[in-house]
N, C-alpha and C positions, 0 to 999 in steps of 0.2 A: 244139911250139907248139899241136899241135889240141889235145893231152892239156889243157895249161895252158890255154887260149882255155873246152876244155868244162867243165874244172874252175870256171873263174871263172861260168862262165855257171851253173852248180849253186850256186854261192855267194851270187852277187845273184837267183836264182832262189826260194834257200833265204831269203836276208834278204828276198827282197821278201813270201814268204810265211809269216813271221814276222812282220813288218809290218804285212800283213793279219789275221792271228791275235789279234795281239794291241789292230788297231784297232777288230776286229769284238769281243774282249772288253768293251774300254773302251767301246765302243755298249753293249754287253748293261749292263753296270753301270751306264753313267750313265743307261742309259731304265729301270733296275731304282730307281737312287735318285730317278728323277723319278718315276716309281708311287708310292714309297713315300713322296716327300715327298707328291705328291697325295693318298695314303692317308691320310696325317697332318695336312694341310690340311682336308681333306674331313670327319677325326674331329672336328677342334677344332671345326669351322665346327657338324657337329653337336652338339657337347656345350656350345658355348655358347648353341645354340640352345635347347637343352634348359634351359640356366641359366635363360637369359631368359622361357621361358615357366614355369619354378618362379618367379621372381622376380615377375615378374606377376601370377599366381594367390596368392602371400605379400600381392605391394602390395593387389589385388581382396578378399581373405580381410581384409585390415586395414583396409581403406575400409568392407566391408561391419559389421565389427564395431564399426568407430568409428562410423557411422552407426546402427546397433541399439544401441550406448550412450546415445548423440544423442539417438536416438528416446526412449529409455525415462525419460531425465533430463526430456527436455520432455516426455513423460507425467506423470511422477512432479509435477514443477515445475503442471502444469494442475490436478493433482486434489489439490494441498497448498491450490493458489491457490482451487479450489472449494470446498474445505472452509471457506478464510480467510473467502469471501464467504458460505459458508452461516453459520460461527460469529458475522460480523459481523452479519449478518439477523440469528439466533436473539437476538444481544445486544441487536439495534434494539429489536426488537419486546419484549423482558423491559425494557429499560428505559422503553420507552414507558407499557405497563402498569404499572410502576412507578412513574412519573410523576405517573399519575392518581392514584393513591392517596397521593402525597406531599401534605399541607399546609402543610409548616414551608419555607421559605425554605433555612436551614441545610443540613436533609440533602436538599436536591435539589440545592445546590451543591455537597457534597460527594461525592454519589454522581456529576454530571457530570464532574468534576474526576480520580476513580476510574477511571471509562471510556477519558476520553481517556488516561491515562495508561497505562491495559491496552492499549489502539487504538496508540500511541504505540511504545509497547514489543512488540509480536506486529510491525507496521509494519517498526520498525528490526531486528529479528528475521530478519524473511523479505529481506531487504533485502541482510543481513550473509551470509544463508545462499546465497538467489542471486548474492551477490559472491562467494562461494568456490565455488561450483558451476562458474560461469563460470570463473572461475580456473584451476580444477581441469583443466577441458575446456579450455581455451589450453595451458594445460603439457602437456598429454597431447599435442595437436596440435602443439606446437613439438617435442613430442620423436619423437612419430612422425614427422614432416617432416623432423627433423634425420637422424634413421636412416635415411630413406628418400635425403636426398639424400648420405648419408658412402656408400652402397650403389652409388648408381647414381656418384657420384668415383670409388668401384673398378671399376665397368663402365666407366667412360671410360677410365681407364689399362688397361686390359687389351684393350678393342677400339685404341687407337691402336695397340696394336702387331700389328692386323692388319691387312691392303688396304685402301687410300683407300675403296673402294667400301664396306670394310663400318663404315669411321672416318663416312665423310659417314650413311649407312642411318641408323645410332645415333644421332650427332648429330639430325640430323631429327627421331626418333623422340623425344627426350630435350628437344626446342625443342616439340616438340608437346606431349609432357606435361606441360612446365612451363604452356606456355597454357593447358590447359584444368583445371589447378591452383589459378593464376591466376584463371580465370574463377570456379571455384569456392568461393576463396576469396573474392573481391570476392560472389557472390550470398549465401555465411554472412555475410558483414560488413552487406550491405544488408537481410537478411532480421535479424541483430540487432539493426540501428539501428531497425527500423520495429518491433520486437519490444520495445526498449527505449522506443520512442515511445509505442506505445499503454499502457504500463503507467502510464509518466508522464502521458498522458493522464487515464487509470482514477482513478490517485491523485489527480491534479488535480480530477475532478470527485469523487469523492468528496470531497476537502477542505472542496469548496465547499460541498455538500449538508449536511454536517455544523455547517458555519459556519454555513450558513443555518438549519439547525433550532436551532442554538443563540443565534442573535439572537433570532429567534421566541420562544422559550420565552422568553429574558430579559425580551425585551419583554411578554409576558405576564406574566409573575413582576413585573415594573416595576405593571404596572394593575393587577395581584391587590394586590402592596402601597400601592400608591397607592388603591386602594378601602378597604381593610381602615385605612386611615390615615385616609379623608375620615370613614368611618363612626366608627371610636372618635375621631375632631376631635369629628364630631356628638352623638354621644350625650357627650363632656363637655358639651359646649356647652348641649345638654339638661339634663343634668344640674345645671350650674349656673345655669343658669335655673328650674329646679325646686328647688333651694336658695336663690336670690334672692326665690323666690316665696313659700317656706315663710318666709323671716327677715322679708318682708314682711308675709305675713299673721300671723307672730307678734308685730311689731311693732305691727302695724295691732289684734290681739289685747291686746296689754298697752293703748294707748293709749286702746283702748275700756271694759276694764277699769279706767281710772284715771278716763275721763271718768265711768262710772257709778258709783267710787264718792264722785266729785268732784257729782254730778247728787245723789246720795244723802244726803251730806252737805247738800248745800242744802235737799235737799229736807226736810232734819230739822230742819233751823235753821226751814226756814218754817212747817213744822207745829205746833212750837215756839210760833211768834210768832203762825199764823192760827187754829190749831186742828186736832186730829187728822181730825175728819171730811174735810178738804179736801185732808190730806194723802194720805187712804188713794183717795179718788177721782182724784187724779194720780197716784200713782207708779202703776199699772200703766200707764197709757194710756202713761205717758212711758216705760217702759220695753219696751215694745214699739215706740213708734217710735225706740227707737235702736239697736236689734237688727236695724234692716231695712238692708242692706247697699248701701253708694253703686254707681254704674254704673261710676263710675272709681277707685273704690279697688283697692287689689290684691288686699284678700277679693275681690270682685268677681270680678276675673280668675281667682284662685285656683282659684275654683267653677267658673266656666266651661270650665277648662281641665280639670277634674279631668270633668265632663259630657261634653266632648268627646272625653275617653281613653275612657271606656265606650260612645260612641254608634254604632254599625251605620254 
């Protein structure tokens, strides 16, 4: 019985220490796979950390590009627009001097008509051209925006499938971005409206300036031919009053010619009948007073008016 009593007690001695062997294994292995999951926690945690600040420095690298594109189009877009305003000057000013040299009615209205339709067409030109620039610059930004958020879709599905702590961190981070995205796209929409505002201002008073020099001129051109119409009225008017005058005094001419040779005639017949002596003692005297020109006849006028063209 002691034999059998010590044997058993070697036996549960032996299992109990087998027991412990192999629970102190099972420790060693499962604090080996909890290191190693931690190792393996710890790697992922940095290598997405790592992602995230490549992905960052990509987003910063494309902001900063879009932005030096930005810049360079509203550069380019300012000194196309100064060029516009200096060609437009340069053309004010050629047609002004232009202007001055015009006489004819004709080719000043067709040379205005010329202009506005060069002005018309360079207008709708640059017009067409900053509508595709703009254009150009939304599609770039929708599509950089759309890349950027199909990117950060796959940074959400791959942070949910790690710790609440690091699903909320991201979100946060991903709620803040979109805000100051947000903001920044609302200040490009306000700084284009006010961009598009002032342009349409610019154009608006341009329009008006132009309108206005173009009333003016008409109206001028209206009193240039309005004069140049009172003057050739007047010099007909002259004119045939200078012809009225001449048909008058050649009328007043034959009539005086007919009375002298009607005066003549008599005067023959009386010579005739009283005798030559008395004839040759009148006809002079009588033919000198009827050579002396009435104060109201139109010889008269004739004279005086022909005196008055040559007088100082």
């Amino acid at each position: 019985l002691e034999e059998e009593q010590q044997l058993r007690r070697q036996e549960r001695e032996q299992l109990r220490q087998d027991r412990d062997r192999k629970f102190r294994e099972e420790e060693q292995l499962l604090q080996g796979r909890e290191e190693q999951q931690l190792r393996r926690q710890e790697r992922d945690i940095k290598f997405l950390e790592e992602e995230q600040q490549l992905r960052r420095q990509e987003r910063e690298q494309l902001r900063q590009d879009r932005d030096r594109k930005f810049r360079e189009e509203e550069r380019l877009l300012k000194e196309r627009e100064e060029q516009q305003l200096r060609r437009q000057e340069r053309d004010r000013k050629f047609l002004e001097e232009e202007q001055q040299l015009r006489r004819q009615e004709r080719d000043r209205k067709f040379r205005e008509e010329e202009q506005q339709l060069r002005q018309e067409r360079e207008r709708k030109f640059l017009e067409d051209e900053q509508q595709l620039r703009r254009q150009e610059r939304d599609r770039k930004f929708l599509q950089e925006e759309q890349l950027l958020q199909e990117r950060e879709e796959q940074e959400e599905q791959q942070l949910r499938r790690q710790e609440k702590f690091r699903e909320e961190e991201q979100k946060f981070r991903e709620e803040e971005q979109q805000l100051r995205r947000q903001e920044r796209d609302r200040k490009f929409r306000e700084e284009e409206q006010e961009e598009q505002q002032l342009r349409r201002q610019e154009q608006q008073r341009r329009r008006q300036e132009r309108d206005r020099q173009y009333r003016a001129e008409e109206q001028f051109a209206r009193q240039e031919k309005n004069r140049h119409q009172e003057q050739e009225l007047w010099q007909e008017e002259e004119q045939r009053r200078r012809q009225e005058r001449e048909r008058k005094f050649q009328e007043e001419q034959l009539r005086r010619q007919q009375e002298e040779e009607q005066r003549r005639r008599q005067v023959r017949e009386t010579q005739s009948q009283e005798g030559k002596g008395y004839g040759r003692l009148l006809e002079p005297g009588a033919r000198q007073f009827a050579n002396v020109p009435v104060r109201s006849s139109p010889l008269y006028e004739y004279i005086q008016e022909q005196r008055s063209q040559y007088r100082p």
